[in-house]
Short mmCIF file of the C-alpha atoms (twelve columns), coordinates in Angstrom:
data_MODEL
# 
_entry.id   MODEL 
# 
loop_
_atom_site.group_PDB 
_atom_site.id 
_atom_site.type_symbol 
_atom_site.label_atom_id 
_atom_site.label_alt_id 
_atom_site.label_comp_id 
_atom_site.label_asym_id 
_atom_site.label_seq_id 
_atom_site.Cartn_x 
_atom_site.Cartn_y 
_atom_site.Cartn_z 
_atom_site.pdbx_PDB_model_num 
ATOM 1   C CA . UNK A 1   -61.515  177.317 125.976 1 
ATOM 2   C CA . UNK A 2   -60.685  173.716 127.103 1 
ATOM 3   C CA . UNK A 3   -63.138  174.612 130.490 1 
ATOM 4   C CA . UNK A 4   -66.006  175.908 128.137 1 
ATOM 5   C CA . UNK A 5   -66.180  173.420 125.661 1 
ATOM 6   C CA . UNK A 6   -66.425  170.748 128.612 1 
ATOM 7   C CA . UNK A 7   -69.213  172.819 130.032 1 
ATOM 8   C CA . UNK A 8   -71.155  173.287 126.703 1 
ATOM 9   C CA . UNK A 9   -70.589  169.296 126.366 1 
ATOM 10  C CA . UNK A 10  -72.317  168.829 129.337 1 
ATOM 11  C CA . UNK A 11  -75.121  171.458 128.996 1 
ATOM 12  C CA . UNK A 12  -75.610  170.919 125.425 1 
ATOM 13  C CA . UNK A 13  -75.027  174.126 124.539 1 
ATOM 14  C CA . UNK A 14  -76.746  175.877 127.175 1 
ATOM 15  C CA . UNK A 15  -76.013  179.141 128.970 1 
ATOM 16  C CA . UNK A 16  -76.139  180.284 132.263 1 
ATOM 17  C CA . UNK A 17  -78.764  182.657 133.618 1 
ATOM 18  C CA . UNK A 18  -78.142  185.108 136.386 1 
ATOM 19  C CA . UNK A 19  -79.355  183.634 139.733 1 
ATOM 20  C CA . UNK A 20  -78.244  187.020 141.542 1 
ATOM 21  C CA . UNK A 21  -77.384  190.042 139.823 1 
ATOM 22  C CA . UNK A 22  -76.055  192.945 141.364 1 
ATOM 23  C CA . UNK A 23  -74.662  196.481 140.258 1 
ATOM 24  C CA . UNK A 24  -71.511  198.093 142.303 1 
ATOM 25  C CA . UNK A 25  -69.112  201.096 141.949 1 
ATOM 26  C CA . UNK A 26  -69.642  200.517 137.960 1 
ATOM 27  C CA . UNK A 27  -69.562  197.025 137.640 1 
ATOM 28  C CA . UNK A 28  -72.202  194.198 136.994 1 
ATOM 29  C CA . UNK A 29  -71.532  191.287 139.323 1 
ATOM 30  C CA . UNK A 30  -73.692  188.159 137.703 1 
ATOM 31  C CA . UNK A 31  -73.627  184.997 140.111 1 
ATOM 32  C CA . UNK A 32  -74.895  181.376 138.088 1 
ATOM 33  C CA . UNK A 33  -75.473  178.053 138.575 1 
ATOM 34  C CA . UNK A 34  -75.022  175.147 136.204 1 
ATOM 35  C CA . UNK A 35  -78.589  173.738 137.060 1 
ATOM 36  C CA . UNK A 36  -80.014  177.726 136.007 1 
ATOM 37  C CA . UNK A 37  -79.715  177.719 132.323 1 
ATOM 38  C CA . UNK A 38  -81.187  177.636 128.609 1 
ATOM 39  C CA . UNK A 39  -80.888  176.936 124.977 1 
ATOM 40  C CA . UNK A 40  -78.815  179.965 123.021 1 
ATOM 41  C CA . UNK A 41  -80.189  179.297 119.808 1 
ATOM 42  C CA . UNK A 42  -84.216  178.475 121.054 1 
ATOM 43  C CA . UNK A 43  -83.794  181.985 122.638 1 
ATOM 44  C CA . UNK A 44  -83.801  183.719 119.339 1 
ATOM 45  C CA . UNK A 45  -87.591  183.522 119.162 1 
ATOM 46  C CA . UNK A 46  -87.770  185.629 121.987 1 
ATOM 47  C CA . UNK A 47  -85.452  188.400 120.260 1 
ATOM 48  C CA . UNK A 48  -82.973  189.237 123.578 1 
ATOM 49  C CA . UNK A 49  -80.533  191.151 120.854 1 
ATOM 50  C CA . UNK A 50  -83.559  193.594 120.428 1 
ATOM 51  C CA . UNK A 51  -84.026  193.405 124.394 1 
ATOM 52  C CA . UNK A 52  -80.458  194.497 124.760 1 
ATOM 53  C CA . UNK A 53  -80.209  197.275 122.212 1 
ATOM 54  C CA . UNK A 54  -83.292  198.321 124.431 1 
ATOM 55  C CA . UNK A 55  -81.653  198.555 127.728 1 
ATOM 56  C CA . UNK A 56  -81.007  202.623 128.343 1 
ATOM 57  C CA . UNK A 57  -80.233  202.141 132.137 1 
ATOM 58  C CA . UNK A 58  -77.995  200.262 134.367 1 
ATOM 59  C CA . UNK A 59  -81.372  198.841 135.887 1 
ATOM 60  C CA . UNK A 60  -82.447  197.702 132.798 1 
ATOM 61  C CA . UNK A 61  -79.040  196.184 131.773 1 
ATOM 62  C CA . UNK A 62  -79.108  193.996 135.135 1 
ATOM 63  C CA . UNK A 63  -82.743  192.837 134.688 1 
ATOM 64  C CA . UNK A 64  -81.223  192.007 131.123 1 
ATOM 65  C CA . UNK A 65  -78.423  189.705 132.534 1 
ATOM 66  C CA . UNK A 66  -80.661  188.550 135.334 1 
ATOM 67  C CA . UNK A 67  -82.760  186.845 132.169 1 
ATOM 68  C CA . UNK A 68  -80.366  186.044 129.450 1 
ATOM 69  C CA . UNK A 69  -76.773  185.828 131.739 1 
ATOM 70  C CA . UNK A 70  -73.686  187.892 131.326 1 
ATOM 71  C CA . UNK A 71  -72.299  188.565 127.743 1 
ATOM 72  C CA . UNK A 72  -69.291  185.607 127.955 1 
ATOM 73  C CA . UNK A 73  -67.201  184.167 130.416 1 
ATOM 74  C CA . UNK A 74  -63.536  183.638 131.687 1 
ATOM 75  C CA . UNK A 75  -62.391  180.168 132.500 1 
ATOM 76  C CA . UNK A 76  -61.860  181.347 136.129 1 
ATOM 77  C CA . UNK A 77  -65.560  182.512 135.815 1 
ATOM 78  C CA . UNK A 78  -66.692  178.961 134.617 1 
ATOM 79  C CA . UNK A 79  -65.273  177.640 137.420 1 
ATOM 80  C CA . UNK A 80  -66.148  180.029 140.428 1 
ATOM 81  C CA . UNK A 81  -69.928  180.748 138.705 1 
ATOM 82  C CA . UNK A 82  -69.614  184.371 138.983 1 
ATOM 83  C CA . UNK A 83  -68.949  186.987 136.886 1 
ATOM 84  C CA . UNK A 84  -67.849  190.300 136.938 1 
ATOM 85  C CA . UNK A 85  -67.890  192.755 134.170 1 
ATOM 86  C CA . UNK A 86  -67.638  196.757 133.785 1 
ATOM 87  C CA . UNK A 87  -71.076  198.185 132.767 1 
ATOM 88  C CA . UNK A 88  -69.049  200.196 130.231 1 
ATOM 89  C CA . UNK A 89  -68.368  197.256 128.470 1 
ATOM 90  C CA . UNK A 90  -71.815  196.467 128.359 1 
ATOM 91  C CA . UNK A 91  -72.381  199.583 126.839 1 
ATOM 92  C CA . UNK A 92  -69.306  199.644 124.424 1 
ATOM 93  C CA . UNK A 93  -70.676  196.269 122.802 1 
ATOM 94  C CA . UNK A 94  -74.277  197.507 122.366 1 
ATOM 95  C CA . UNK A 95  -72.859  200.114 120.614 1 
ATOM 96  C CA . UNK A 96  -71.224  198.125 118.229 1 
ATOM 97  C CA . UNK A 97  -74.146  195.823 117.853 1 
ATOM 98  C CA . UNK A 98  -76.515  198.973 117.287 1 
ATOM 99  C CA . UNK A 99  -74.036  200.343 114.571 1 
ATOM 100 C CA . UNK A 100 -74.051  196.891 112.701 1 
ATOM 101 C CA . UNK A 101 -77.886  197.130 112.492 1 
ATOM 102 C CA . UNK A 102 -77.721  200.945 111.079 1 
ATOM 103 C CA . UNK A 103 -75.173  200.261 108.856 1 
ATOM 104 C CA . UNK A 104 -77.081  196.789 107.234 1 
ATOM 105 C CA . UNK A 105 -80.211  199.703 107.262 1 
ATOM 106 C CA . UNK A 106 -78.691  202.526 105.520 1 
ATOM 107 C CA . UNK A 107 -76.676  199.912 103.004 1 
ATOM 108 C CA . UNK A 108 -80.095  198.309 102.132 1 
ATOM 109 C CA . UNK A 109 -81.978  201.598 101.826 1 
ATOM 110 C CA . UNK A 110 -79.318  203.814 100.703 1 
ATOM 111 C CA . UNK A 111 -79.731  206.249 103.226 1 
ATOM 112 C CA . UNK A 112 -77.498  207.613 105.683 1 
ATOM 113 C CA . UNK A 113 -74.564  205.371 104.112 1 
ATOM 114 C CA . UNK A 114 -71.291  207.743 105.104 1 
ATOM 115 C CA . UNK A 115 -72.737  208.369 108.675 1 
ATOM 116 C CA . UNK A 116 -73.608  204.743 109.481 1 
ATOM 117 C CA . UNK A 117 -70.056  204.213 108.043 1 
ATOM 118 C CA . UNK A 118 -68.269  206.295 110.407 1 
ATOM 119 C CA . UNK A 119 -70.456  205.031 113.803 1 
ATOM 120 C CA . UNK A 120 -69.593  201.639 112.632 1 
ATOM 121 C CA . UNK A 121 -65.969  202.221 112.766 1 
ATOM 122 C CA . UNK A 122 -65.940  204.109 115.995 1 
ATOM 123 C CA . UNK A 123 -67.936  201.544 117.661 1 
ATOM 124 C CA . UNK A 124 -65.690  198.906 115.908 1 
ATOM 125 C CA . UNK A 125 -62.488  200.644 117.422 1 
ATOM 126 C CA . UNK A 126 -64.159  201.160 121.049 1 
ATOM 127 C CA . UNK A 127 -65.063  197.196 120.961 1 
ATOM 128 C CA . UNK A 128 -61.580  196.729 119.851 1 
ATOM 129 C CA . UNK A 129 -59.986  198.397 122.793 1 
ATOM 130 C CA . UNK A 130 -62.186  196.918 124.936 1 
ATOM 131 C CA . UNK A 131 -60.752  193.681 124.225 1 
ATOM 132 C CA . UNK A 132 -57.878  191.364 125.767 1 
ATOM 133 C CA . UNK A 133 -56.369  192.323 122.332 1 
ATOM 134 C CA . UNK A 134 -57.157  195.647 122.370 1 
ATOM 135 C CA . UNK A 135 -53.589  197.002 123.710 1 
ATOM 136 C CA . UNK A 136 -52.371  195.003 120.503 1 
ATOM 137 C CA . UNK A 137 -52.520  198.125 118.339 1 
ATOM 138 C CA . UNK A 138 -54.425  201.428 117.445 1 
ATOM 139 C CA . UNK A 139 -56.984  199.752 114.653 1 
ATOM 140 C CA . UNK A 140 -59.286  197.700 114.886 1 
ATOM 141 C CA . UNK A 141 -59.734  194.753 112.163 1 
ATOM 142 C CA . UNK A 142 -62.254  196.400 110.476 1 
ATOM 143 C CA . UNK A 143 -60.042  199.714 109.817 1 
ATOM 144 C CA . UNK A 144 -56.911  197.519 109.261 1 
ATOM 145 C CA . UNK A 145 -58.377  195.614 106.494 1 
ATOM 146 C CA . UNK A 146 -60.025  198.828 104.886 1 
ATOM 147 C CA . UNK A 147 -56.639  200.662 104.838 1 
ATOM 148 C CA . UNK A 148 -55.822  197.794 102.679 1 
ATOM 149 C CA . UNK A 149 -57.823  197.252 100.404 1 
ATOM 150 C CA . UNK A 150 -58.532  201.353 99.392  1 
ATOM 151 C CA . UNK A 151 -55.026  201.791 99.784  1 
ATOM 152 C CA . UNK A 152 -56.349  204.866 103.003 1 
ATOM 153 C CA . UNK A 153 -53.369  206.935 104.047 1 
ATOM 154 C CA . UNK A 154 -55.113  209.592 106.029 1 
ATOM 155 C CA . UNK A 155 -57.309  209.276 108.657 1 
ATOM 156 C CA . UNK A 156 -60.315  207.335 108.187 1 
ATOM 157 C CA . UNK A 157 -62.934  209.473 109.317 1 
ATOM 158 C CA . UNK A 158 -61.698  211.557 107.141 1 
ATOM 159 C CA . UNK A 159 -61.506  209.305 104.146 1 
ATOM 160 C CA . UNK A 160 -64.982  208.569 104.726 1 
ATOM 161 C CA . UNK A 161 -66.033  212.234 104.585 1 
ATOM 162 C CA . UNK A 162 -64.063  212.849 101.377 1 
ATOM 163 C CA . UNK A 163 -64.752  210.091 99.275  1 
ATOM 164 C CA . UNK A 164 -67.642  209.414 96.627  1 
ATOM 165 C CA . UNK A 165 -70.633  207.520 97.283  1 
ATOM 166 C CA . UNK A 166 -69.660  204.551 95.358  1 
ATOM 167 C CA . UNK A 167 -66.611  204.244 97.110  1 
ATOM 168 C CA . UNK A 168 -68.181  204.834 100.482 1 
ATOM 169 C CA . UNK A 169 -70.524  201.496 99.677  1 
ATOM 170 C CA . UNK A 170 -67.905  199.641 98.497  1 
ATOM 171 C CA . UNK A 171 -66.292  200.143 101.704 1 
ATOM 172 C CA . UNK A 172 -69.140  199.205 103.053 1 
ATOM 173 C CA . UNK A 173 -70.008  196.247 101.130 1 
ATOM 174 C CA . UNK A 174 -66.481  195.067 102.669 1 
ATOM 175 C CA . UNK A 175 -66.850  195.554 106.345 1 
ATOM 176 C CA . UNK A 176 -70.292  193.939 106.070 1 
ATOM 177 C CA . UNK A 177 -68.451  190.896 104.419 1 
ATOM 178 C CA . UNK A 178 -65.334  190.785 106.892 1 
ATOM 179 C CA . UNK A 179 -67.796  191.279 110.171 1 
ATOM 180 C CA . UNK A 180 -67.596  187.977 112.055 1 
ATOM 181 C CA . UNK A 181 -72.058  187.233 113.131 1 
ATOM 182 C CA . UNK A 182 -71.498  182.935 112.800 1 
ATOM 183 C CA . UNK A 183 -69.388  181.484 115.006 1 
ATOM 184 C CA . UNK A 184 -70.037  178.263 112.379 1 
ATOM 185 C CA . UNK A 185 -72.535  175.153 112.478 1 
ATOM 186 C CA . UNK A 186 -71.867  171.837 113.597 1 
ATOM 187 C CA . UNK A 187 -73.476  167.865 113.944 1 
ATOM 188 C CA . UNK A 188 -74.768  166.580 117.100 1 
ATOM 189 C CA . UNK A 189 -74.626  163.263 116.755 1 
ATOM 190 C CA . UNK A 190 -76.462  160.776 119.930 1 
ATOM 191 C CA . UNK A 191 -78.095  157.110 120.612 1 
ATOM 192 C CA . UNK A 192 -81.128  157.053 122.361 1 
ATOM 193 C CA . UNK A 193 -83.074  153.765 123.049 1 
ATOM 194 C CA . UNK A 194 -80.601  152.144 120.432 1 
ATOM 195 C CA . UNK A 195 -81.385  154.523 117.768 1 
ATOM 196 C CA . UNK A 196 -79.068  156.919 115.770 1 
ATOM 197 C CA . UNK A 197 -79.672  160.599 116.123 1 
ATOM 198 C CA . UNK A 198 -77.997  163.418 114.028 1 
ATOM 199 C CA . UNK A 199 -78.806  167.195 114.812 1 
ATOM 200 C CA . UNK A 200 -77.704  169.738 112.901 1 
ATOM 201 C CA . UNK A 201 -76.579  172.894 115.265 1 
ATOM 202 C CA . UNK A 202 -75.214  176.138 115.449 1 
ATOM 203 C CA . UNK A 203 -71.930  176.488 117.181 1 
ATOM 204 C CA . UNK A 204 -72.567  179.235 119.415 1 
ATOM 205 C CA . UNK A 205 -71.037  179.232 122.367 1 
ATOM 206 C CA . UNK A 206 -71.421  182.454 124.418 1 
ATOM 207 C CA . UNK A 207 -74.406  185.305 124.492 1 
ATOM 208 C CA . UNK A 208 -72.044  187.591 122.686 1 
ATOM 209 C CA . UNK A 209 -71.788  185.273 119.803 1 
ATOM 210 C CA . UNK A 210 -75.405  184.690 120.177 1 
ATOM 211 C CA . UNK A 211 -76.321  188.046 119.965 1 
ATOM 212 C CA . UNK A 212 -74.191  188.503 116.807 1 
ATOM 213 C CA . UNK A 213 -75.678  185.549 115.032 1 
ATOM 214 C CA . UNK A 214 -79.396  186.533 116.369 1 
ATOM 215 C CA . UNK A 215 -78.415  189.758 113.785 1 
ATOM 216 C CA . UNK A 216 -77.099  187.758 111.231 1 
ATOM 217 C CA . UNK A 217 -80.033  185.722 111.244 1 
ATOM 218 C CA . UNK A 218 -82.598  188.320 111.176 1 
ATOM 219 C CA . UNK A 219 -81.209  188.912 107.748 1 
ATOM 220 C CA . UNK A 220 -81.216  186.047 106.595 1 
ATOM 221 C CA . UNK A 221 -84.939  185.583 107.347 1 
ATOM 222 C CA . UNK A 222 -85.658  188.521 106.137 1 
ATOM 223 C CA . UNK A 223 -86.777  190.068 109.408 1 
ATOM 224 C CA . UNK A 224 -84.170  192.407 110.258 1 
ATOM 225 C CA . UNK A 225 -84.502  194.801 113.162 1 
ATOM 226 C CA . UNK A 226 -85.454  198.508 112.472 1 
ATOM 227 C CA . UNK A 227 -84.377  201.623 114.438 1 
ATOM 228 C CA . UNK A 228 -87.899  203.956 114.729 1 
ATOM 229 C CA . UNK A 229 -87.392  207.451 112.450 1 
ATOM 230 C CA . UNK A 230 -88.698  209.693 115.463 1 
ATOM 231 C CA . UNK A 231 -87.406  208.383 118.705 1 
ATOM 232 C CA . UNK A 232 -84.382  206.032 117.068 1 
ATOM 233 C CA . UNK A 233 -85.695  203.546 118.843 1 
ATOM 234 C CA . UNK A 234 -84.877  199.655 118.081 1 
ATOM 235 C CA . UNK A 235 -88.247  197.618 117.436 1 
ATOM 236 C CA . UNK A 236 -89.146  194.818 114.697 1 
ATOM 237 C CA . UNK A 237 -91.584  195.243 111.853 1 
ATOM 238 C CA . UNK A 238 -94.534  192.475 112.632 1 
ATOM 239 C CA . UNK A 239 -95.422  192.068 108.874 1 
ATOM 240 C CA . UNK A 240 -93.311  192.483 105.344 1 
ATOM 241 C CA . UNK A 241 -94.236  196.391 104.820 1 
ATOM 242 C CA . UNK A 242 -91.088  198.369 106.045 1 
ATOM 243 C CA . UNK A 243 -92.549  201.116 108.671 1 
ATOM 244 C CA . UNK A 244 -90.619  203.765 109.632 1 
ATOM 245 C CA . UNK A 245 -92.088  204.080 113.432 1 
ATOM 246 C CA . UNK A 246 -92.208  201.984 116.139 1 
ATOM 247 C CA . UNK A 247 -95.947  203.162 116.631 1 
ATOM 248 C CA . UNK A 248 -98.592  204.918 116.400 1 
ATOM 249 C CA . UNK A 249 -97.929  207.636 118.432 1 
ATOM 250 C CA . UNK A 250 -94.655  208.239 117.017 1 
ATOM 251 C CA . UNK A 251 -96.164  208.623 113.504 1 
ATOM 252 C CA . UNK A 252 -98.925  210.644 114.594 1 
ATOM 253 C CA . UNK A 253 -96.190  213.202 116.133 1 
ATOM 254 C CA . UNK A 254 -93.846  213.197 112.910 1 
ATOM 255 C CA . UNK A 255 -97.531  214.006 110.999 1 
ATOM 256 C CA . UNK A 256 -98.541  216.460 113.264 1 
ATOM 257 C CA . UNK A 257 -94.920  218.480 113.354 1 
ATOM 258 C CA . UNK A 258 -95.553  218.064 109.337 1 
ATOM 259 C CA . UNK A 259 -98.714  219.678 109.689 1 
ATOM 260 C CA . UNK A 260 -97.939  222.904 112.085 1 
ATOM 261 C CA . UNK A 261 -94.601  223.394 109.640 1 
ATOM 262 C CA . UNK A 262 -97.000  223.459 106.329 1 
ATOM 263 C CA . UNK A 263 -99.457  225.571 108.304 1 
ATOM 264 C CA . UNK A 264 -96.958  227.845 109.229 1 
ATOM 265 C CA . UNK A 265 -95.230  228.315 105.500 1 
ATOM 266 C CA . UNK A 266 -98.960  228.540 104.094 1 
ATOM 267 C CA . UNK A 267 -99.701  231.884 106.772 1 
ATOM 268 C CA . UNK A 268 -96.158  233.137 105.752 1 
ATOM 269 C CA . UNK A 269 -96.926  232.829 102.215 1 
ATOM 270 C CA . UNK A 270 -100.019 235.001 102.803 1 
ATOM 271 C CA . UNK A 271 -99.078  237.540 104.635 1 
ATOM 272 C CA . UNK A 272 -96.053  238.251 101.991 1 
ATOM 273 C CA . UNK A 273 -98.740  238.174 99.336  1 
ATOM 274 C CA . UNK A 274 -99.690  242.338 98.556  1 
ATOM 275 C CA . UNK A 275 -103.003 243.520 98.833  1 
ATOM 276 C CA . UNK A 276 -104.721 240.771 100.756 1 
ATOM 277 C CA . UNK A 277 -106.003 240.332 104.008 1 
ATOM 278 C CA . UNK A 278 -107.140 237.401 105.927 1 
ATOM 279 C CA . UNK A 279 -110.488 237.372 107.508 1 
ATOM 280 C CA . UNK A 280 -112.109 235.157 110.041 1 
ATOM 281 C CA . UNK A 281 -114.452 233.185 107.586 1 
ATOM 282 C CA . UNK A 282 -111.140 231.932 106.142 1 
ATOM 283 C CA . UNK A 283 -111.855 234.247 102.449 1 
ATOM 284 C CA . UNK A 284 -109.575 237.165 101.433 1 
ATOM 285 C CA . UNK A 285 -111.040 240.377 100.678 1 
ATOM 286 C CA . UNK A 286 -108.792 242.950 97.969  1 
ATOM 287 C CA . UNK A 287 -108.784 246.026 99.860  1 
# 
C-alpha cells in the first residue's frame, strides 16, 4: 500500500492506462507508464463501468484495459509497470458488478427480488474466492453476515428459495447496506502562487474501486444503469422516464412477438368457436 499511496501522491490520483495490451494462454498482460495516465473520478462522465459490463469478448476486454488500465495493481506491478491478470478474473468481477446493478433494479422495482438475490450471492462468493483472502474460508462477507443476522442454518440458496418476500428484501435491504461502493472522501489541500487551495476528493485509488463507486454514484444521482428487458443488455436511460429497452429495435421486436402471440390466441379462439367459419373478407358466415 506504502508503494501506491506514493504513486497516487505523485499522480494526484491518477491511473495508469495500458500502453500495450496483450492477451496469452488466458491471461491479460497490461504494460504502463507513469507519464500514460488519467483522472479516476473525471472518468465517470464517460461511464467505463457501463463500458465494462459491455465487454462480451476477450477482444473487447483488452481494448477495455488498453483505455481505462487494468482493474488494480500489486506493489511488484507498481514498480515493474506491468501487469498480469487471468481474464477469468476479469470476468468473475463483472459478474459481481452486473449482479449489484440487478439486485439495486429488482429492490427498487420489486421485481425479480429472490433471483437477483441468489446471483448476487454467487457472484459475491466467486469474487470472494477470487481473492488473496479467498482460501480464508467457504463464505464470502456478504453470506457470513446474512447467516447472522437471520439466524440461516441451511444452505443459503436454499434459504432464499424458501423464505417470504418480506424476508427476502430484508435480506436484501442488508447486503445492499454492508456492500463496500466508497472507498471514502478526503481534502486536498495545496499553495499555488502563495495562495491556499482546499479540494474536496474522493479517495479512490484503483479502477476496481472506481468502478464500484461509478455504481454507487449513479444512484445517488439518480441515474442508475439499466439492464435492456429483451437482450439483457446494460445501457443508461438518457432522460428521467424508466425504459425498459435499450432501443428501438428491441421494443419493436418485444411488440411484434406480442402481436403474432395475440394473433395466434385470437385464430385459436375462432376456430374452437362452433358453427363459424372464417372467410377471406375477414366476416364469418353461420353455416
Amino acid at each position: 500500500m506504502k508503494v501506491q499511496h506514493r504513486v497516487n501522491a505523485i499522480w494526484r490520483g491518477g491511473w495508469p492506462r495500458g500502453r500495450e495490451v496483450s492477451l496469452s494462454a488466458g491471461q491479460l498482460l497490461c504494460r504502463w507508464t507513469p507519464d500514460h495516465t488519467y483522472d479516476l473520478v473525471e472518468a465517470y462522465s464517460r461511464s467505463p463501468h457501463l463500458q465494462f459490463l459491455r465487454c462480451k469478448t476477450d477482444e473487447d476486454l483488452g481494448a477495455f484495459v488498453r483505455t481505462w488500465g487494468p482493474l488494480s495493481l500489486s506493489e511488484e506491478e507498481w514498480r515493474s509497470g506491468v501487469s498480469m491478470r487471468y481474464v477469468e478474473s476479469y470476468r468473475i468481477f463483472q459478474r459481481w458488478l452486473r449482479a449489484v446493478v440487478n439486485l439495486i433494479d429488482g429492490f427498487k422495482n420489486s421485481h425479480g427480488e429472490r433471483l437477483a438475490l441468489r446471483e448476487f450471492l454467487t457472484a459475491d462468493f466467486a469474487l470472494h474466492r477470487d481473492s488473496p483472502l479467498g482460501s480464508s474460508g467457504n463464505e464470502s462477507a456478504a453470506e457470513f453476515y446474512l447467516r447472522l443476522k437471520f439466524g440461516i442454518v441451511e444452505d443459503t440458496a436454499s434459504w432464499v428459495d424458501s423464505s417470504s418476500l418480506p424476508v427476502v428484501r430484508a435480506a436484501i435491504t442488508s447486503v445492499l447496506g454492508s456492500t463496500p461502493f466508497v472507498e471514502g472522501a478526503s481534502l486536498e489541500c495545496s499553495r499555488g502562487r502563495g495562495q491556499p487551495r482546499i479540494e474536496a476528493r474522493w479517495n479512490v485509488s484503483t479502477l476496481e474501486a472506481a468502478l464500484r463507486w461509478m455504481i454507487w454514484l449513479d444512484e445517488f444521482e439518480q441515474h442508475p444503469l439499466l439492464f435492456c428487458k429483451e437482450c439483457r443488455e446494460p445501457f443508461r436511460a438518457l432522460s428521467a422516464h424508466r425504459r425498459k429497452y435499450c432501443s428501438s429495435e428491441c421494443g419493436h421486436r418485444v411488440a411484434a412477438r406480442k402481436w403474432r402471440r395475440e394473433d395466434l390466441e385470437s385464430k385459436r379462439e375462432m376456430a374452437a368457436k362452433p358453427g363459424k367459419r372464417r372467410v377471406s373478407n375477414g366476416t364469418h358466415k353461420t353455416r
